[in-house]
Structure formats: structure tokens, C-alpha cells
C-alpha positions, 0 to 999 in steps of 0.5 A, spaced: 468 514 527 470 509 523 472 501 525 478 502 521 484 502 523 489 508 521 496 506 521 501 511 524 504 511 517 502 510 509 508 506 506 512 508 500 517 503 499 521 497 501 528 497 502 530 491 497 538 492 497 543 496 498 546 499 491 553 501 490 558 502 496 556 509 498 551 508 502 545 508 497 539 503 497 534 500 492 528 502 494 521 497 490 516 503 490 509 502 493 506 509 492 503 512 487 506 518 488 514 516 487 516 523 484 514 525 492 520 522 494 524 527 492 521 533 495 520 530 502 526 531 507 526 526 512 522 519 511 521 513 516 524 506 516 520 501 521 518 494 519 511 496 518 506 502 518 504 501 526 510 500 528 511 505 535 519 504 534 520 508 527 526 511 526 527 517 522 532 518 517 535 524 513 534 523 505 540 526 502 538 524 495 533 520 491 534 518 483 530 513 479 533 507 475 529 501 473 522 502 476 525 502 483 528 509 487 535 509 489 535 513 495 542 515 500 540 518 506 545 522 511 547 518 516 548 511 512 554 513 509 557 506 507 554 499 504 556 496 511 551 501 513 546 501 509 545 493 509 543 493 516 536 495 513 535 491 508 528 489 508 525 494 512 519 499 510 520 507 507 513 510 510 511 517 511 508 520 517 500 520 516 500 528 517 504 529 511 501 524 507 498 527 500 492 529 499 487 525 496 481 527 491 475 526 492 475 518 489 480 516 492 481 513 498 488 509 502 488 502 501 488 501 509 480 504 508 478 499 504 480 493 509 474 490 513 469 493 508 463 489 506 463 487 499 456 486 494 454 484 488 450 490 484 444 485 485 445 486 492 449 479 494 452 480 500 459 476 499 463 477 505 468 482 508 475 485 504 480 482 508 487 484 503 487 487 497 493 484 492 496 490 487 498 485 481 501 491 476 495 489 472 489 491 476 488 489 483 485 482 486 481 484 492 480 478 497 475 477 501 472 472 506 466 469 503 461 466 509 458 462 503 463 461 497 470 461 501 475 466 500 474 470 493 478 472 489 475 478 485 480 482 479 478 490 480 478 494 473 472 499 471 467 493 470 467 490 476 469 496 481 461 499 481 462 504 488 466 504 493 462 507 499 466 509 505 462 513 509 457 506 508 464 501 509 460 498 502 464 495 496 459 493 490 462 489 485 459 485 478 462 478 479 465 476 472 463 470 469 465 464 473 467 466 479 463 463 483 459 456 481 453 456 480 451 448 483 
């Protein structure tokens, strides 16, 4: 069993603003599956993915325009409307989620993970992990080094164990003192 917490949702997006006066709202995308928005017939809006009071909203259309999706749902038919919800989470029920592959795991699998080095090193537990654009920047609570912060790419990432709850890294040169 794991000793993670599964949210209730996976978030797709964060409702920034509303777009026009007809109701349609920019949506910052969270997901690497943005195309999915189209295909989906209802999403959830909630102020975050364990929320117990996520309300379902019918999706009537969903179009891309400079790196956001500008999403009308049914019942928001005004800008009045779609101001109210500003700011809260776009999620999908965790039972129509996509699949993953193989490799792949939810972010929220990898919180609480104990990170080592490939010597072995134990180094602390991921407590967040913040997604740059570039690459992401794991954060872990180090007992001995304080909070670290690790940028994630082919050179550092050496496996991800989930069954084993281990995250192995090569530390880059000069992230950690040596005195």
C-alpha cells in the first residue's frame, strides 16, 4: 500500500481570468496532456485536487491561444459569471485520467519519496517539486545540508523507484559544499 496520498483529482489547469464577455475563461495549463481538454465533456473546479466540494461544470468549448486554453462551459454564460472563478483549479476525476506509460509516474507519487545520490548518499525526502518550464527543480528537506534544491534532466535523474519510494540523483557539482 502506498504512504501517499492519492488526490481525488489530477489538475489540468488554473483558471487565470476571464476572456471576452461571453463567458470563456484563460485557463494557464497544468498537464502534459492539453489536447485532452477538448475530448472531455465535463471537468471539475475546486480550489484544489482533495478538495470534497468540487463542483462539476459542463465544457461547451475549448480552443488554444498563446500557450493558455480558453475554455466556455455551459452554465457561465456571462463575464460576471465567469469572474466568479477566477482563480480556482480545472481537475479531472482520478478514474478518467490518462494513462501512463510505463516510466511515467503523477507528481503527487513522487512527494514523500526519499532521495540518494548514486554513491548511495542519502540526502532527505522530496518534499515539492517545482516545474520551471526548463526542467523541474526537485525540493528536498535534507537533515544534514538543509533544503536542497536539485534541477531534474537526463544527468541527474538516474531512477525513479516507486515500488521502493527512491529517488536517485548525481548531484551537480557545487550543490552541496564540501567543508
Amino acid at each position: 500500500m502506498p504512504d501517499y496520498a492519492e488526490p481525488k483529482y489530477l489538475l489540468l489547469g488554473k483558471i487565470e481570468r476571464p476572456h471576452g464577455v461571453r463567458g470563456e475563461l484563460r485557463v494557464r495549463i497544468l498537464t502534459d496532456y492539453p489536447e485532452r481538454l477538448k475530448s472531455l465533456k465535463h471537468v471539475y473546479l475546486g480550489s484544489d485536487p482533495n478538495t470534497s466540494r468540487a463542483k462539476a461544470y459542463e465544457i461547451k468549448s475549448v480552443r488554444f491561444h498563446k500557450g493558455a486554453a480558453l475554455v466556455t462551459f455551459a452554465d457561465v454564460p456571462s463575464r460576471n459569471e465567469a469572474e466568479l472563478l477566477r482563480g480556482q483549479m480545472v481537475m479531472i476525476d482520478m478514474a478518467n485520467a490518462v494513462p501512463l506509460d510505463d516510466d511515467e509516474v503523477y507528481l503527487y507519487q513522487l512527494i514523500g519519496m526519499d532521495v540518494q545520490t548514486s554513491a548511495g548518499e542519502k540526502l532527505g525526502k522530496l518534499r515539492d517539486v517545482l516545474e520551471t518550464g526548463a526542467n523541474d527543480v526537485y525540493i528536498v528537506d535534507s537533515p544534514q545540508y538543509g533544503e536542497l534544491l536539485i534541477p531534474i534532466h537526463e544527468d541527474t535523474l538516474i531512477d525513479t523507484d516507486v515500488d521502493e519510494r527512491l529517488i536517485t540523483v548525481e548531484l551537480p557539482d557545487g550543490l552541496i559544499s564540501e567543508d
